[in-house]
C-alpha positions as a printed NumPy array, in Angstrom:
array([[ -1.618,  -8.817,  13.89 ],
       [  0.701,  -8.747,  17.356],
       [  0.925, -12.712,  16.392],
       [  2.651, -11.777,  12.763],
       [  4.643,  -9.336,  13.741],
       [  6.06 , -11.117,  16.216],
       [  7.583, -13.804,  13.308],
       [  9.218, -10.204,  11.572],
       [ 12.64 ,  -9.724,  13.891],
       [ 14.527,  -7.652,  11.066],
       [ 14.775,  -5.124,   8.89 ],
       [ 14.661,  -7.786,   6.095],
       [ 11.852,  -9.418,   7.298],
       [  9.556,  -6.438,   7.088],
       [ 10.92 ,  -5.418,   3.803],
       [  9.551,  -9.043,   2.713],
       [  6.108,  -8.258,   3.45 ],
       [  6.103,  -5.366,   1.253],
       [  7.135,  -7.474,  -1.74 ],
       [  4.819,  -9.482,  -3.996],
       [  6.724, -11.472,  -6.291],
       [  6.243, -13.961,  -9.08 ],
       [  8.416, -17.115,  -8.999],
       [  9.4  , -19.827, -11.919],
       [  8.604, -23.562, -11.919],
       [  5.427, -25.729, -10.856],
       [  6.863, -27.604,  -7.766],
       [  9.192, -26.47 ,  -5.213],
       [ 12.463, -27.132,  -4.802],
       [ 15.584, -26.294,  -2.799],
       [ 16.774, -23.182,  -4.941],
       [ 12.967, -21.913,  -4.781],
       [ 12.638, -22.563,  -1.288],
       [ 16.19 , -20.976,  -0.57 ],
       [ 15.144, -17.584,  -2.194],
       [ 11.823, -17.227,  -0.824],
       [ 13.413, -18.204,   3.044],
       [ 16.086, -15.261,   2.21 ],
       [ 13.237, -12.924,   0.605],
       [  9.902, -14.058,   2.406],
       [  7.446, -11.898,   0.123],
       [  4.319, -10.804,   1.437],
       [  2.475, -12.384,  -1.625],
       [  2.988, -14.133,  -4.418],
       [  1.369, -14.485,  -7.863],
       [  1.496, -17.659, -10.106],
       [  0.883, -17.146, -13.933],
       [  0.018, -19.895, -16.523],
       [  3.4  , -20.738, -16.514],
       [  3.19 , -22.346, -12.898],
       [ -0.261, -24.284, -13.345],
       [ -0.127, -27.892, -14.524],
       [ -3.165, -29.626, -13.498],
       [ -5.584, -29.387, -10.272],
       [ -3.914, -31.515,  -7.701],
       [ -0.284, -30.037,  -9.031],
       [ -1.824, -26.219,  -8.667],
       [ -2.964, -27.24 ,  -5.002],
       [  0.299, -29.505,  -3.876],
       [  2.129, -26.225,  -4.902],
       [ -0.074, -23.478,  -3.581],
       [  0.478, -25.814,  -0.205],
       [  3.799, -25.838,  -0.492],
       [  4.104, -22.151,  -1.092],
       [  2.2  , -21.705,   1.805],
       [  4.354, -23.777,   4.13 ],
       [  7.589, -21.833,   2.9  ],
       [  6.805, -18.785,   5.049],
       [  6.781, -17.943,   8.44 ],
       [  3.965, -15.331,   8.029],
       [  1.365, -16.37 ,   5.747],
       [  1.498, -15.001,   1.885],
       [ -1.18 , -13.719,  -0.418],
       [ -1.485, -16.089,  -2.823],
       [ -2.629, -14.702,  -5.51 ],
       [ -3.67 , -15.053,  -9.454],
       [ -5.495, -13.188, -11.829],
       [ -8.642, -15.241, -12.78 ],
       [-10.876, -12.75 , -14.121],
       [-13.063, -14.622, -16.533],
       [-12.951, -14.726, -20.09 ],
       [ -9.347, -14.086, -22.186],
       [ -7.457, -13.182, -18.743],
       [ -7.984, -17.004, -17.296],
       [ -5.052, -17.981, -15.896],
       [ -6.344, -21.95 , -14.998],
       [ -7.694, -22.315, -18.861],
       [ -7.339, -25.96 , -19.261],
       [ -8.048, -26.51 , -15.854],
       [-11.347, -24.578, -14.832],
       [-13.554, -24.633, -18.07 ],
       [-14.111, -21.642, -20.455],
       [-15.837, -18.558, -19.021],
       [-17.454, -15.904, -20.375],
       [-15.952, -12.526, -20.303],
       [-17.388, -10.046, -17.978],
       [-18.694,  -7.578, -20.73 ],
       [-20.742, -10.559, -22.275],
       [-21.887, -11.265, -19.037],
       [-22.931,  -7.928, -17.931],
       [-24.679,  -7.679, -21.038],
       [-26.29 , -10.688, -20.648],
       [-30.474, -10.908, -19.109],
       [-30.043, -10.83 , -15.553],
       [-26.336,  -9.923, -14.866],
       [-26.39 ,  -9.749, -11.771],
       [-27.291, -13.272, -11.414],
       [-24.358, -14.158, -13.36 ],
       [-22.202, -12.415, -12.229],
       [-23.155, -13.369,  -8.82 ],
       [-22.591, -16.937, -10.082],
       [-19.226, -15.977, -11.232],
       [-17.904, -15.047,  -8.275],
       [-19.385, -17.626,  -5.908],
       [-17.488, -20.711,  -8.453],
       [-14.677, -18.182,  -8.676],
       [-14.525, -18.01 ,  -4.762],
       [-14.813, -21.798,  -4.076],
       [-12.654, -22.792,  -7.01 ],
       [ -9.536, -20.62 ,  -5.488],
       [ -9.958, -21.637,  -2.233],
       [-10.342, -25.157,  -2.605],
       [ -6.662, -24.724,  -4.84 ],
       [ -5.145, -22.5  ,  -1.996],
       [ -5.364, -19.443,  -3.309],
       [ -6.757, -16.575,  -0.842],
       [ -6.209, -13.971,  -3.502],
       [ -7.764, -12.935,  -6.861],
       [ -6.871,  -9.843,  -8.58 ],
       [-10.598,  -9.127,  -9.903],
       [-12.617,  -7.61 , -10.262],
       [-11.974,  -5.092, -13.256],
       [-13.405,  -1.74 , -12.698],
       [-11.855,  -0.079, -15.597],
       [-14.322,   1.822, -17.631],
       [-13.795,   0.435, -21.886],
       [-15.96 ,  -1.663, -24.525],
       [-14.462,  -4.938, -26.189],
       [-13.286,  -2.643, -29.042],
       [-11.309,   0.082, -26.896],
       [ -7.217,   0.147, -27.968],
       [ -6.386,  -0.402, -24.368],
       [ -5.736,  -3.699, -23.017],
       [ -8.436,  -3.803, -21.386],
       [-11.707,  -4.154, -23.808],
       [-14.046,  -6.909, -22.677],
       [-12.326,  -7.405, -19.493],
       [-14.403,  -4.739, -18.115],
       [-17.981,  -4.759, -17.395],
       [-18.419,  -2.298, -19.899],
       [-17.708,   1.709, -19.802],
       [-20.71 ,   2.92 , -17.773],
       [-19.505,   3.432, -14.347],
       [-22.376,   3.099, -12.649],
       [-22.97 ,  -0.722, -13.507],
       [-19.235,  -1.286, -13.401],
       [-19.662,  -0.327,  -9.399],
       [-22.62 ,  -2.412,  -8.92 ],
       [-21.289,  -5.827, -10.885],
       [-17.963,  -5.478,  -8.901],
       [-19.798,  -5.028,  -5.605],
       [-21.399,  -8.622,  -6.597],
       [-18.843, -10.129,  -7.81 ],
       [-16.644,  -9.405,  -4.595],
       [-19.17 ,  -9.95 ,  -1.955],
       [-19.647, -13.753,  -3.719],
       [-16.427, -14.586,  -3.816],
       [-15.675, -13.705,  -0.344],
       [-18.016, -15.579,   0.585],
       [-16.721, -18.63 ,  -1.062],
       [-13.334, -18.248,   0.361],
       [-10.913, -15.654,  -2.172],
       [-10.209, -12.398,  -1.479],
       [-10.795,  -9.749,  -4.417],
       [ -8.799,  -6.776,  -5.728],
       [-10.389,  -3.883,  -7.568],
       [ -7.921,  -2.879, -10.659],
       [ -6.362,  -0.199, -12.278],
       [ -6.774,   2.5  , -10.552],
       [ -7.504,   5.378, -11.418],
       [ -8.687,   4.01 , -14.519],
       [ -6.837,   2.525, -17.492],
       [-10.184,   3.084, -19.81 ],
       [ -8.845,   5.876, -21.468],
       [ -5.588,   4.872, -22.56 ],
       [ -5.194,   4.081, -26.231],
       [ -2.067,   1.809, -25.464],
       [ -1.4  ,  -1.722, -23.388],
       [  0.565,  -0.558, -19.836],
       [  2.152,  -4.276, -20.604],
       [  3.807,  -2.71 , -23.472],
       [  4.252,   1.04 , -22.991],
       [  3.171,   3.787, -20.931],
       [ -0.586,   5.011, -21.726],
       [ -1.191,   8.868, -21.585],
       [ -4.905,   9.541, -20.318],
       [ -5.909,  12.852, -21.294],
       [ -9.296,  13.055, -19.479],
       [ -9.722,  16.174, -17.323],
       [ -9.854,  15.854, -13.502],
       [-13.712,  16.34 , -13.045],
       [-13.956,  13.583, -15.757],
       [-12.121,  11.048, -14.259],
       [-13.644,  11.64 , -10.934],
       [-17.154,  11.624, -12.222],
       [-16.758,   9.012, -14.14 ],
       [-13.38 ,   6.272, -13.772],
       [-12.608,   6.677,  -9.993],
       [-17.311,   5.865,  -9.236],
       [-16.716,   2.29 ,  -9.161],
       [-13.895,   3.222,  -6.445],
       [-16.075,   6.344,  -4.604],
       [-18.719,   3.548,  -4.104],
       [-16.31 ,   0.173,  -3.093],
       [-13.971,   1.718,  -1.131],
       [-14.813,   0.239,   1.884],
       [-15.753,  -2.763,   0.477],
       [-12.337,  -3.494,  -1.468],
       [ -9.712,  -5.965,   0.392],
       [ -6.915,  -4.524,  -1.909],
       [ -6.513,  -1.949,  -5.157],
       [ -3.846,  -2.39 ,  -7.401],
       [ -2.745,   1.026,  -9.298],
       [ -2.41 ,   1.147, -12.554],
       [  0.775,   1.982, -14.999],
       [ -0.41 ,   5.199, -16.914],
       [  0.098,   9.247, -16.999],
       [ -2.669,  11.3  , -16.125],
       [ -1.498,  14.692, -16.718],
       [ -4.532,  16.509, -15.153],
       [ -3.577,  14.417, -12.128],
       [  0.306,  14.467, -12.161],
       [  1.624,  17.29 , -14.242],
       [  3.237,  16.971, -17.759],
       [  6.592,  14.739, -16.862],
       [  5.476,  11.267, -18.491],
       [  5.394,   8.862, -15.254],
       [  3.177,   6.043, -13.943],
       [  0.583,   6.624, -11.262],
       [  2.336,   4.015,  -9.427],
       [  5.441,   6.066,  -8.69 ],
       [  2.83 ,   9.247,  -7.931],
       [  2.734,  10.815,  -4.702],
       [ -0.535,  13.017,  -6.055],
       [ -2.202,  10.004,  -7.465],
       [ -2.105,   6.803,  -4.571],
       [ -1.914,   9.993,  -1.257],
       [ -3.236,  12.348,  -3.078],
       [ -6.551,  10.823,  -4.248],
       [ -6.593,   7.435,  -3.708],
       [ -6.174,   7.924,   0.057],
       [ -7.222,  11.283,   0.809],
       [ -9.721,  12.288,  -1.676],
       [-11.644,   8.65 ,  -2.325],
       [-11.019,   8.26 ,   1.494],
       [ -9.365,   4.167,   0.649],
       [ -8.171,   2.897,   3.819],
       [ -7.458,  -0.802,   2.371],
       [ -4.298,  -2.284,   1.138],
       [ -2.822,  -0.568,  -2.215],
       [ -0.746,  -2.685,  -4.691],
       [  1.481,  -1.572,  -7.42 ],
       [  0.455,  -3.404, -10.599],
       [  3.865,  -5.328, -12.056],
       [  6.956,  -3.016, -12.364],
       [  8.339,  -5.01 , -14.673],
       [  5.781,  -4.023, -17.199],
       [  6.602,  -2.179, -20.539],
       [  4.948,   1.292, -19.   ],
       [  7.796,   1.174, -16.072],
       [ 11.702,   2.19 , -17.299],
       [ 13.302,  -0.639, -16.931],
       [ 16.6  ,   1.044, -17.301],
       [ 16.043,   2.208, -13.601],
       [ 17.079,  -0.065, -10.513],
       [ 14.659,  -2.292,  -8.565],
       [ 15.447,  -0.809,  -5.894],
       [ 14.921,   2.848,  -6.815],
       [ 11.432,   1.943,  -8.48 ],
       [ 10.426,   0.057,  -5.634],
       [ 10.986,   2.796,  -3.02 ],
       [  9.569,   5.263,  -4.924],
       [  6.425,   3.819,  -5.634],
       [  6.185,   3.175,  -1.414],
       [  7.177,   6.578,  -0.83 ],
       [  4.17 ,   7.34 ,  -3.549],
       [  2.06 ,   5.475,  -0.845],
       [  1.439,   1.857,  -1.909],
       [  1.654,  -0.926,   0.649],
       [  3.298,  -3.906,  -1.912],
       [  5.509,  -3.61 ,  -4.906],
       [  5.294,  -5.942,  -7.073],
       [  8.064,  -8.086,  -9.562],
       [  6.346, -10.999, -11.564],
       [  9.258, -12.309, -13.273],
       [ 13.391, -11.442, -12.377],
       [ 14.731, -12.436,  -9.156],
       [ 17.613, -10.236,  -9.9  ],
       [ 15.423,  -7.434,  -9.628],
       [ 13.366,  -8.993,  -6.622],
       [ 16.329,  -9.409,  -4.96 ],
       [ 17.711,  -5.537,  -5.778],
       [ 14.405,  -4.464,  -4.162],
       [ 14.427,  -6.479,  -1.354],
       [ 17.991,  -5.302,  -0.584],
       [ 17.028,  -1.779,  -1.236],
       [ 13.378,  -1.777,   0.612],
       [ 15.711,  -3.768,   3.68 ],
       [ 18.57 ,  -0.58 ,   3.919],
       [ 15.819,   1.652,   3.277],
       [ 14.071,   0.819,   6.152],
       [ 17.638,   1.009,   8.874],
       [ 19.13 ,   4.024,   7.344],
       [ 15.279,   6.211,   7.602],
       [ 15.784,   6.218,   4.076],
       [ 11.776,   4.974,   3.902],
       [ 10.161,   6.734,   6.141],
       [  8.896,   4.61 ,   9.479],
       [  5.685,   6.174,   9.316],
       [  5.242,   5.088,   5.632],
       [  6.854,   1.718,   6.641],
       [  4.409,   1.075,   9.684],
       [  1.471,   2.035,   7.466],
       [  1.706,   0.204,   5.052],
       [  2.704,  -3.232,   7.371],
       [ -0.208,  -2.384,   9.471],
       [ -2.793,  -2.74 ,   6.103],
       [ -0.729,  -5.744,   4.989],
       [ -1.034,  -7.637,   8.58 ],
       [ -4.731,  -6.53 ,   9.248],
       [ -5.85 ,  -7.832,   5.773],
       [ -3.37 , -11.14 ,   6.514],
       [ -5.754, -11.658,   9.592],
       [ -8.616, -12.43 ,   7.442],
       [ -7.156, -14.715,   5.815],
       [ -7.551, -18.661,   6.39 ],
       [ -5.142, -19.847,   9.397],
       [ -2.304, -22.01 ,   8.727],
       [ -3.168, -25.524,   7.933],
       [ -7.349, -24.768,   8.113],
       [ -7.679, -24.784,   4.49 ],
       [ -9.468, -27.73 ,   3.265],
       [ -7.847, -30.273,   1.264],
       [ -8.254, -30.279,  -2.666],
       [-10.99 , -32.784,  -3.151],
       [-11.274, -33.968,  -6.625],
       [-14.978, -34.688,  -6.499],
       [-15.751, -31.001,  -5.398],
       [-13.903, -29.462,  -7.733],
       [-15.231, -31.429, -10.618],
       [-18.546, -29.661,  -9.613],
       [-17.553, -26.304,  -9.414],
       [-16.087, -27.009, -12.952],
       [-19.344, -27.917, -13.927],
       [-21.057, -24.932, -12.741],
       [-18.594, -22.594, -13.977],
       [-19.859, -24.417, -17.649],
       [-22.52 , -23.333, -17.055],
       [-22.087, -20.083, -17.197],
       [-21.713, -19.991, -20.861],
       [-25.577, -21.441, -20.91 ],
       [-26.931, -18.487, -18.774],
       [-25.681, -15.833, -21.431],
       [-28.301, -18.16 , -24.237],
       [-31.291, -17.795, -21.639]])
């Protein structure tokens, strides 16, 4: 960690590594590469919209990589079924509900996350933000439905424990999402802000097991956009931007001593009529480690300026500041070094394609 920190002289060099940001294109190029050298984000995510092909995904996840002085997360949410982002490049796989439904989940799922794992890795991603552990059933109204494992807790925890511990092994970092819980809601965050009106004992009982049970076993959470009132009070705001709901219980009550990620604040359920920087500050304050912008460099570039005279003027607290780099650099050291990732090998990755097909066989056994 003494090694990374040593690459972080300024003030805008640490607010970098609390920034995970999405970026535009499929190759880099001198304009990319001149805002992530002013910027350098702790992460970044690529979306459908940056993936090509196999050896284009891997040339740019290199690429990426060699941008940085500290290495990034690199990041994507593969999940499985309808939230794929390589579809067209890794084959179709079955959603998680279907496969924790299936005879001998476990097995699956286990299968899942291995292919998931080496597939990742062998691209250059270190980073996949899966598994699900919201509680909901294909048919629930909130963006979530057979993305889940299903809506009973307890097999929620112990398919996301698999899932996880494979695809560590193969090489890709997990991240357990949306915490507290976006089972409930009745409403897509990516469109507008869900209301959750379970009571307190309810949502510790039964949305925050999965979390109770992984917490020491999850790299990195990402919270959730939605109101809990019996967790926040009445004033409509997202759990991101909640002191009560990432200190409060996340940290203090479910004891999570891991790296916690704000899920996309450009998303419907955040006011986008606010500043970058305002949002981004307030959701550290709240007690997350990264903020995250998918799409605007405007507004990456607000927060970046705002986290950066945050951090000289005391107007982020150095406490909060140091605690949160010290989860981001610890988890960065588990990561593969620089230039010890293998390169993408066509013939290996056909295979892992082939076993990832397969999948779609085990749910017919």
């Amino acid at each position: 960690m003494t090694e990374w920190r040593n690459l972080l002289p300024s003030q805008e060099d640490l607010a970098g590594q609390l920034l995970f940001i999405g970026v535009e294109g499929t190759a880099m190029n001198p304009d990319l590469r001149r805002r992530l050298e002013a910027v350098r984000p702790g992460g970044i995510i690529l979306f459908a919209r940056n993936l090509q092909d196999a050896p284009q995904v891997a040339a740019f996840c290199r690429d990426l990589h060699s941008a940085l002085p500290v290495p990034p997360f690199l990041a994507i949410d593969q999940e499985g079924g309808r939230v794929s982002r390589l579809k067209g490049i890794l084959p179709p796989i079955p959603a998680n509900l279907s496969l924790a439904r299936a005879a001998g989940p476990d097995a699956l799922v286990r299968d899942h996350g291995r292919q998931t794992g080496r597939a990742l890795a062998l691209l250059g991603f270190n980073l996949n933000f899966a598994p699900v552990l919201d509680l909901s059933e294909a048919e629930s109204p909130n963006g979530i439905g057979d993305r889940a494992y299903g809506a009973d807790p307890e097999v929620v925890g112990r398919l996301a424990r698999v899932f996880l511990e494979a695809q560590a092994a193969a090489g890709a970092l997990g991240c357990g999402k949306h915490f507290p819980g976006l089972g409930g809601g009745r409403v897509d965050s990516h469109l507008d802000l869900p209301r959750i009106d379970r009571s307190a004992e309810e949502i510790w009982r039964e949305d925050l097991l999965p979390y109770r049970r992984l917490h020491d076993a999850l790299p990195m959470v990402m919270v959730g956009h939605a109101h809990y009132p019996a967790l926040q009070g009445s004033e409509p705001r997202p759990a991101t931007l909640s002191r009560e709901v990432v200190t409060g219980i996340l940290r203090a009550k479910v004891g999570y001593r891991g790296v916690a990620l704000t899920d996309d604040l450009e998303m419907g359920a955040v006011d986008q009529h606010r500043p970058a920087g305002e949002v981004a500050l307030e959701a550290l304050e709240a007690g997350n480690d990264l903020v995250m912008f998918c799409k605007s460099w405007e507004r990456i570039e607000e927060a970046h300026r705002a986290i950066a005279r945050a951090l000289k003027t005391g107007g982020l607290s150095p406490a909060r500041a140091d605690a949160a780099l010290s989860r981001i650099l610890s988890l960065k050291e588990r990561l593969p070094r620089p230039g010890s990732a293998p390169a993408f090998d066509p013939g290996s990755f056909a295979e892992i394609c082939r076993s990832l097909g397969r999948l779609e066989e085990g749910l017919r056994a």
